[in-house]
N, C-alpha and C positions, 0 to 999 in steps of 0.2 A: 622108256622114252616119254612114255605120256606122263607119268609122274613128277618128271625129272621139269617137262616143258611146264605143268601147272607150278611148281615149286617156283619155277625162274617168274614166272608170271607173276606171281604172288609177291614176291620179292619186291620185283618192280614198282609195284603198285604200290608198296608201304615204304620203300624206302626213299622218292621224290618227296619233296616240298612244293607244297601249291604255290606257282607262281606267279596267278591272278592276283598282287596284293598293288593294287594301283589306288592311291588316296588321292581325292583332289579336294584342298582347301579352299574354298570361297567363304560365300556365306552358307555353305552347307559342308561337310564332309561325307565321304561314301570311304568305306575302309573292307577290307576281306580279311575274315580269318584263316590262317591255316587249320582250321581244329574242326574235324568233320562233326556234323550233326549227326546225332545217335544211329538215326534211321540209316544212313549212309554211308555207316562202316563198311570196309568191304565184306564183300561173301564171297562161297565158292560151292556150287551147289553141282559140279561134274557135267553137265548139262551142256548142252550146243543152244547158240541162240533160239533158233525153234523150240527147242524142248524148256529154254526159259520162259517164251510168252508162252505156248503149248499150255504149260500148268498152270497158269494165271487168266484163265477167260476172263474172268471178272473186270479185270486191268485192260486186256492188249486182245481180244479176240475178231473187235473190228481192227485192225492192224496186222490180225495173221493172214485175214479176208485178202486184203487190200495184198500182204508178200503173195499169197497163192494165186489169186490170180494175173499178177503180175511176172511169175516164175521165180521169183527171188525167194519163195521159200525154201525151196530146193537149198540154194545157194549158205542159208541159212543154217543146215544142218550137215553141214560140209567143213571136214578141217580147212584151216585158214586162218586169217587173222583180220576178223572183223569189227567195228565198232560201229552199234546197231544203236540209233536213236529213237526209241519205240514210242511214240502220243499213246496216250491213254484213249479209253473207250468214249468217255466225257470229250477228250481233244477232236477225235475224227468224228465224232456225232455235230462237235460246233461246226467244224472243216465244209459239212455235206452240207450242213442248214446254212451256212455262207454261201455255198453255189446253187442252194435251190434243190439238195437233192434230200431224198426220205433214206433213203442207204445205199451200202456201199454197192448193192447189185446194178444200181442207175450209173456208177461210175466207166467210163467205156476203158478197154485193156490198156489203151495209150494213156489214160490218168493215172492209171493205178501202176502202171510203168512208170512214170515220174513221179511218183510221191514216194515208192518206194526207195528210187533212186537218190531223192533227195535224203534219205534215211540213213543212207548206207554209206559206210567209207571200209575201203579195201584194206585197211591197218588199224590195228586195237591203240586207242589212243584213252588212257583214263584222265581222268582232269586235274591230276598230278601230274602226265606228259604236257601238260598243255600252260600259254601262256597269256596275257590279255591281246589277244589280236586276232588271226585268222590261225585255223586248225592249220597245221602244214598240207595236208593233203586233199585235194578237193573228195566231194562226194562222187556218187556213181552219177550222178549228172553233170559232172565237171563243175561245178559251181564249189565256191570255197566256202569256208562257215566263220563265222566271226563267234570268239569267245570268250565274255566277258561275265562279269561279278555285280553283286550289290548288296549292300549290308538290309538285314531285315533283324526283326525281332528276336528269331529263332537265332541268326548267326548269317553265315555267308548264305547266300543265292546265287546259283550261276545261271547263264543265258549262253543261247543261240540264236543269233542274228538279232538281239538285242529284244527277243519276244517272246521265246520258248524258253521257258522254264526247266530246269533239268531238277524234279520234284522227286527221283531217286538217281544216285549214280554211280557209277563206278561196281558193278555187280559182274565179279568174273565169272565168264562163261570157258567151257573147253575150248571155241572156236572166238575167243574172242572180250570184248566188254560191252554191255547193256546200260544204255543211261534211261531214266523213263523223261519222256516232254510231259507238260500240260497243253502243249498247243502243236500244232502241223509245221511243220516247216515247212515255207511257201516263200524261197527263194524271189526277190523279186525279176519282174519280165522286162522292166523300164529300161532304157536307157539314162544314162549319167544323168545327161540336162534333166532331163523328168523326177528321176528321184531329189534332185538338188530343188527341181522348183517347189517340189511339197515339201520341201520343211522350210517354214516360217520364218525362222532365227538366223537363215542365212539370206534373207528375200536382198538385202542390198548389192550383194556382193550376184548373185541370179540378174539383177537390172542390170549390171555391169557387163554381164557374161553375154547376155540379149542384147544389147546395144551394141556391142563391140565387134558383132556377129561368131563369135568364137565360140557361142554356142554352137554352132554346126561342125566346130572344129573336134568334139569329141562325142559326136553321135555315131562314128564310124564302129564296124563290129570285124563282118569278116568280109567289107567290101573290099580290098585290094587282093584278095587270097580266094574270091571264088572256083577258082581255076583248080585248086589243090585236093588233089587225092591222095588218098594210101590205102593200101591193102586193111581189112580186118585182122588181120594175124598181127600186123606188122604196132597193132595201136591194142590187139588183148595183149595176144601170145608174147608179142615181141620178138627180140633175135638174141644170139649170143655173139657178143664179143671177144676179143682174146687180146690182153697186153697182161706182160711182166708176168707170164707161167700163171696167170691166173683167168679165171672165165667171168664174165660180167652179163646181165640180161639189161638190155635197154629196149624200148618202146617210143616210139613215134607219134605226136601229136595229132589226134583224131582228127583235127581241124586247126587252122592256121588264124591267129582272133587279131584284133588292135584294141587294146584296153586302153585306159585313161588311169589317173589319179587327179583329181582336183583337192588342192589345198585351203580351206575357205575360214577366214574370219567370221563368226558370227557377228550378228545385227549390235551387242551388247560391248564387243572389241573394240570397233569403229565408235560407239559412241567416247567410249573410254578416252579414245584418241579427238573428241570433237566432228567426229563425219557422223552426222545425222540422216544423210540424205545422199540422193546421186550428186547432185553438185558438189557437195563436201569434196566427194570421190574425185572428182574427177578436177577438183582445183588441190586435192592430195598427191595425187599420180603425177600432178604437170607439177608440184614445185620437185617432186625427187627425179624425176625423169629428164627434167629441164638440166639439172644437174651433171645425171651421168652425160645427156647426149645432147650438149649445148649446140652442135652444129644443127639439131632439128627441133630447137628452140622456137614454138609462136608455126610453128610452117606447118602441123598436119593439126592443131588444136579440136577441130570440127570434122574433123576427118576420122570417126570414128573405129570402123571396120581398118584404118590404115593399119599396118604391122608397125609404124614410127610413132604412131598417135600415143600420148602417153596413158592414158584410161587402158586402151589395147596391152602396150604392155607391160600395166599393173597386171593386169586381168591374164595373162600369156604367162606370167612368170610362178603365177599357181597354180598353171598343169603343165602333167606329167605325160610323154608317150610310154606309159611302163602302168601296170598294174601293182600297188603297193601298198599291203599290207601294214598295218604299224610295225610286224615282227618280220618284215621282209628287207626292209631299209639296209642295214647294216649287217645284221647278225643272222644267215640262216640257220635251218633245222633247231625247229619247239624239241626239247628235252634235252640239250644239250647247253650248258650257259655259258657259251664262248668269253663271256667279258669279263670272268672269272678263274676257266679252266686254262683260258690259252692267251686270250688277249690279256694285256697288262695295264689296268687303268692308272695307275699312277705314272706310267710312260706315256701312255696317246688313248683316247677314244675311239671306238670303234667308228670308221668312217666311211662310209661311201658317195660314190660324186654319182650327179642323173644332169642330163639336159631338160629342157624346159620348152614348151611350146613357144615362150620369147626367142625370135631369132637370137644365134649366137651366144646362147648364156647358159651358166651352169650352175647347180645347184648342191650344195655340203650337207649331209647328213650326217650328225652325231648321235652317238648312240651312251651317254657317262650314267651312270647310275640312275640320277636326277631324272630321265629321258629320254626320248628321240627330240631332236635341236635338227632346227635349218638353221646353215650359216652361224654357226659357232665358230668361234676360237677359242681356243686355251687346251687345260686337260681336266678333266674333271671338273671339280669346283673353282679349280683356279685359271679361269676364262678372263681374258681381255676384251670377248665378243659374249654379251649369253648366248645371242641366237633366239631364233623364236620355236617355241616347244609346239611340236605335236600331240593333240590329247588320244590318250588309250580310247578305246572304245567305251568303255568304265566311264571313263572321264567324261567322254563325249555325251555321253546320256546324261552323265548329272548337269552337266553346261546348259544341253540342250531342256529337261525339265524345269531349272531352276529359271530359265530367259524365260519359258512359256509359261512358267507363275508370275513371272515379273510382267507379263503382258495382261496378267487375268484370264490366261486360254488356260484348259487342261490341257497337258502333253500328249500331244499323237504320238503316233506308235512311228520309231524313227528305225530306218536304214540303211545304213551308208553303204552298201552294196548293189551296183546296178549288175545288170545283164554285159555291161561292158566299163565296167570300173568301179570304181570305188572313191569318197569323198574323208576325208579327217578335217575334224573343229583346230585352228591355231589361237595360242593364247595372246598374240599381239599380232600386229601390221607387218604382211613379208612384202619388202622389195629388194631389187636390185639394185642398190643406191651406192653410195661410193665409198662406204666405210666397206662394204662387199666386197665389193670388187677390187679395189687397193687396200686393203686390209688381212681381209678374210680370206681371201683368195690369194696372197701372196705370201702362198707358202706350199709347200712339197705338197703335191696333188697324186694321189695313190687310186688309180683308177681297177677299178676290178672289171674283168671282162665281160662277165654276168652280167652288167649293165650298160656296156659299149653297142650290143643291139638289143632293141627293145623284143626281140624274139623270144629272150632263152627267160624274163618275168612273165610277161604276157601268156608263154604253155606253162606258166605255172614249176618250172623245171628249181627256181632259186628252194634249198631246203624240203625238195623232193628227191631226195641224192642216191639213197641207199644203192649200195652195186646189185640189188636185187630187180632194181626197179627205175632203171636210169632214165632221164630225158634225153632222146638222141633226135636228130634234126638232119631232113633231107635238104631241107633249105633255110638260111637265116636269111633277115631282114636287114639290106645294106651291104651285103659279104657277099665275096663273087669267088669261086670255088674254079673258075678258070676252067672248064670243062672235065673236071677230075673231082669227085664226090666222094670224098673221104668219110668214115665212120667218125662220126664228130656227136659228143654226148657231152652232157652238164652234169661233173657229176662228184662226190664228196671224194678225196683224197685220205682221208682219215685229218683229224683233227693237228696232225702233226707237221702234213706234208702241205698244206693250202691256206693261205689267209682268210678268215672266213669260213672254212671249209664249203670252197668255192673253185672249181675250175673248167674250163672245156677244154677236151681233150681231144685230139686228131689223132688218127690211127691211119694209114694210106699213104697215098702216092700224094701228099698233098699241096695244093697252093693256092695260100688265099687270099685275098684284100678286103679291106675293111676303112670305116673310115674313121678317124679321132673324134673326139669330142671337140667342143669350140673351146677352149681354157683362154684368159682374159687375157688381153695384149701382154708381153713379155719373153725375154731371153731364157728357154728354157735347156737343163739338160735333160735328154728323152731316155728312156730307161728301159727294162724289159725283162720283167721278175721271171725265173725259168730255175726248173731243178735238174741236173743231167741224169744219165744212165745208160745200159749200155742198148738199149732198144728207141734207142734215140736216134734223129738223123742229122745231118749238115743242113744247114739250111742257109739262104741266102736273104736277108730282110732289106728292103728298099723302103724308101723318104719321101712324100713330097705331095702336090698338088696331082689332081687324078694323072693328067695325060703328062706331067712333066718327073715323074718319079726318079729316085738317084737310088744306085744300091749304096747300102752305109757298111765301107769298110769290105774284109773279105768275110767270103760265110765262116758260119758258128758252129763249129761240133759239138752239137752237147751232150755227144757220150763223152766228152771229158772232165775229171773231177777237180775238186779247186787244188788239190793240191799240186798240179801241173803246172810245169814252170810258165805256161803260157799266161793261166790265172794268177799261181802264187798265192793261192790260200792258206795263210796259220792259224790253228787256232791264237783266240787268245789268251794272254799271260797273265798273272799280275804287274807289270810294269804298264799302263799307260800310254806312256810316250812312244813305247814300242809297239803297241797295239797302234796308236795312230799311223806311226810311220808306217807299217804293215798297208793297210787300207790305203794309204796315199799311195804307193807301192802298186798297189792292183787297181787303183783309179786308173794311173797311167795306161795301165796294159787296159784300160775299159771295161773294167769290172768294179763290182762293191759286192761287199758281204750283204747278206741278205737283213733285215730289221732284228731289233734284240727285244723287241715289244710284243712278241707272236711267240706264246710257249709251242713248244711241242708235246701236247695233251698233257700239258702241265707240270712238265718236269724239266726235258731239255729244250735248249733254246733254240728259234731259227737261225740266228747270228751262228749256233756252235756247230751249226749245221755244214758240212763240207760240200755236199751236192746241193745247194740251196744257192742261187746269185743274183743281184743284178747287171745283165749288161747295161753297157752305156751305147744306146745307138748313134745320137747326133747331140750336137747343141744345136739350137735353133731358134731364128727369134718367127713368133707367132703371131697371125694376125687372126683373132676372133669372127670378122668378116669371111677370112678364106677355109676352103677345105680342106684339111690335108688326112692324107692315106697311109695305112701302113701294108707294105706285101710281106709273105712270109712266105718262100718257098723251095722245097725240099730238093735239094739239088744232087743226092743220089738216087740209086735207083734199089728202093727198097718197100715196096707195098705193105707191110708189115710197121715201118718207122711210126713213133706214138712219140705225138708233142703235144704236153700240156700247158696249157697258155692261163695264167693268173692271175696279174697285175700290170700294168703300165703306169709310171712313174712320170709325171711331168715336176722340175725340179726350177724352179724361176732362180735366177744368179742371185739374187737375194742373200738365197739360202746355202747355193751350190759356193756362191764364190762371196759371203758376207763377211763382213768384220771379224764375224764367231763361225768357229769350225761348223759345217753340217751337224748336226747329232746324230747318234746310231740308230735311230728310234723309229 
């Protein structure tokens, strides 16, 4: 067994491709190689973490200080699967002389408890798993890590949190992988506005943020969620679940958080565009704003803090109520390359929608080759929209080096990671302006539920899936559970059965409400991605404004499979026309095949999929201004019934009822 588990390990490690390879063209380039540097071939020395620093005092002996009396060295020499980011003896000598101290015995047990924890991730991750953005799993102090590259002399250099140097890595241990730092990791304590006002390169867009008072809109942490308890077992140990004859372990979020993302133009973007200054900005914001919301045209100009005022929401439509990583947007789980294996780029982009602290407005995220894109159109390279690009964190440091030579400063030490969110550089000016919103937006909107409450990013659950270690939730944020508290977990379906490999799942007696996104004024048909089974229940879904809801149609069994005459599932044929007619066929009856764009771990399709469908809930025309809900509620009586909920389709007549047939896509 132990031979058997080092061998698959081993494997592992040489047969990825480093997916750090993020170029950014200015007047500089930064490029990564795949081609390890000599020193950092892998090893395999039989060893437990301990027993690797253990034999290297030289290197990590103030490090082993700091695990033992922290308890974590125990922990260390323990099977498991750890990945231990070890400072050198040079690293924690700077660490102490930064806070004043002669060594590590001045350090009190609650520091040397947090440094360790900052070290430490409960999953072996080599930098082959890994891709330019945030590690998937946080460390032992919940905080995430950012993982990025930069070309040097020698070849690639990789980074954590854009400071620590990883100057040996990838060294298998028995319990795990060993990377060496040159520096501490010292996660920052700021909050958002704070880390956003020290760095220089975005100071235009920070006067925006301060003026508009919306700075106080994302200083919140665990203020609404003080209230929230859980058990210690229930956030180590966790519990076991049970669906479909098989056993699953989920765990419960230690604490209930409100993250942010701010999206922010550097100082160097805006000049690109002629905004030199706050005025520029804010006669920027009033001629696109003037535009979309001509009735608040000249009426709140001066009116800074208003939610109408256009500076407000310029400034409103760059954040986020969600915590997002670059490699969280679209595509979860690092090591797996969805836009390859399952998604089909020459059919669609990987796409997810987020709301926006601007009232009523929504946001596209593209994910094509090229990218992560706001408010793209098109497929790949062949866009009607580009959209404005997100830079990697790679990227983000060369932008931000390159503005602060261009100022005559030397570059401070940057991180886009606060205590309660996180910020990314845009390569052009994002608004909501009306090529958006009647453009870009007018077109099949495929909502994943993963981002319908800001709960299930914020505990970190997006690309944290394994059935080993699931995110499960005694309460979401916005969902009303109607006095019946089902077993509800976020969690990977296998790459074959989930878009995304993205679902929450309900296990119980359950019934829930929830509320929609705002999607832009228009006649939609409303949709409801579901796969049946026979541990499935009936359920009854209801329409509408909170207190005026309609149920739509009779309830849905969906232990039934498409080929019942009620659905009328065929596969398809080679004929065409009869494939079409088929799908018309099962429109009627309020069904559709599920998308042909989504492999099934890369071979069969979800289209050829027979327990895979869309219902059609309602048509309905939307107003952006109102709210509306959806209920979902299980109308037998069976404590056991498991609904996994994936998608919601919002489909404008456009596209449902346009010149040109829908596409399968």
């Amino acid at each position: 067994m132990k031979l058997k588990r080092l061998e698959n390990l081993y494997k592992k490690s040489l047969s990825l491709t480093v997916l750090c390879i993020s170029a950014l063209t200015l007047s500089l380039t930064t490029s990564c190689s795949d081609e390890p540097e000599e020193e950092n071939y892998y090893t395999f020395t039989g060893e437990m973490v301990s027993d690797y620093l253990d034999s290297r005092p030289e290197l990590y002996s103030q490090f082993v200080k700091i695990l033992q009396r922290s308890g974590m060295y125990g922990m260390m020499a323990t099977y498991g699967s750890y990945t231990c980011f070890a400072p050198t003896n040079d690293a924690v000598n700077a660490y102490l002389a930064q806070h004043h101290m002669a060594s590590v015995d001045e350090m009190t047990k609650a520091e040397c408890d947090t440094l360790s924890w900052n070290h430490i991730i409960q999953q072996a991750y080599f930098t082959t798993d890994l891709s330019d953005g945030n590690i998937p799993k946080t460390n032992m102090n919940e905080r995430f890590l950012t993982f990025s590259c930069d070309s040097s002399a020698t070849g690639v250099v990789y980074y954590l949190n854009m400071t620590s140097k990883l100057i040996v890595r990838d060294d298998s241990v028995e319990n795990g992988v060993v990377h060496t730092l040159d520096r501490v990791i010292q996660p920052s304590k700021l909050y958002l506005p704070e880390i956003i006002s020290d760095d220089p390169c975005v100071s235009l867009f920070y006067s925006a943020l301060t003026l508009t008072g919306l700075v106080d809109s994302i200083r919140a942490y665990q203020d609404k969620y003080e209230d929230y308890t859980i058990s210690e077992d229930s956030v180590n140990k966790g519990f076991i679940f049970h669906r479909t004859g098989e056993n699953y372990t989920a765990r419960y979020p230690a604490m209930r958080v409100q993250r942010y993302t701010a999206l922010i133009e550097p100082n160097s973007v805006y000049a690109a565009k002629g905004i030199n200054n706050l005025d520029d900005l804010k006669a920027y914001a009033k001629q696109v704003y003037d535009e979309v919301y001509p009735a608040d045209a000249g009426q709140y100009d001066e009116d800074w803090t208003n939610r109408k005022n256009p500076l407000n929401r310029f400034v409103a439509y760059h954040l986020l109520p969600y915590y997002g990583a670059i490699n969280d947007f679209t595509i979860s789980e690092s090591g797996i390359d969805y836009k390859t294996t399952c998604s089909m780029p020459n059919l669609i982009d990987a796409t997810d929608w987020y709301t926006t602290l601007m009232p009523a407005t929504v946001m596209k995220m593209s994910s094509p080759s090229e990218g992560l894109f706001i408010n793209r159109k098109g497929v790949a390279a062949n866009y009607s929209v580009r959209g404005v690009k997100v830079y990697t964190p790679t990227e983000m440091k060369s932008v931000h080096d390159a503005d602060m030579s261009a100022m005559g400063t030397e570059p401070n030490v940057l991180n886009q990671q606060a205590l309660n969110g996180i910020y990314h550089y845009l390569d052009d000016v994002l608004t909501y302006n009306t090529q958006t919103r009647d453009v870009v937006f007018n077109d099949r909107i495929r909502w994943d539920v993963v981002t319908m409450s800001t709960e299930f990013l914020n505990a970190g659950a997006r690309g944290n899936t394994n059935r080993e270690d699931l995110r499960a939730f005694k309460a979401v944020e916005g969902w009303d559970f109607h006095g019946h508290t089902p077993t509800l977990a976020l969690r990977e379906r296998g790459v074959w059965m989930a878009t995304y490999s993205d679902a929450v799942d309900l296990i119980g007696q359950f019934d829930i409400t929830f509320k929609l996104p705002p999607v832009p004024a228009n006649t939609y048909e409303i949709r409801f991605a579901y796969g049946s089974g026979t541990d499935r229940g009936v359920v009854q879904i209801y329409f509408g404004e909170k207190d005026r809801m309609m149920p739509m149609g009779l309830p849905i069994d969906f232990r039934i499979w498409g080929p019942d005459p009620s659905i009328g599932w065929v596969a398809d044929g080679d004929d065409e026309e009869e494939n079409r007619a088929i799908d018309k066929a099962m429109h009627n009856r309020g069904f559709m095949k599920e998308m042909d764009s989504w492999n099934q771990g890369g071979s069969n399709n979800l289209r050829a999929n027979n327990g895979k469908f869309r219902k059609i809930l309602t048509t309905q025309t939307l107003d952006p201004e109102k709210e509306y809900y959806l209920r979902i509620k299980l109308v037998i009586e069976n404590s056991e019934a498991e609904l996994p909920i994936n998608y919601f389709e919002f489909c404008p007549k456009s596209v449902y009822a346009g010149l040109n047939a829908e596409d399968t896509h």
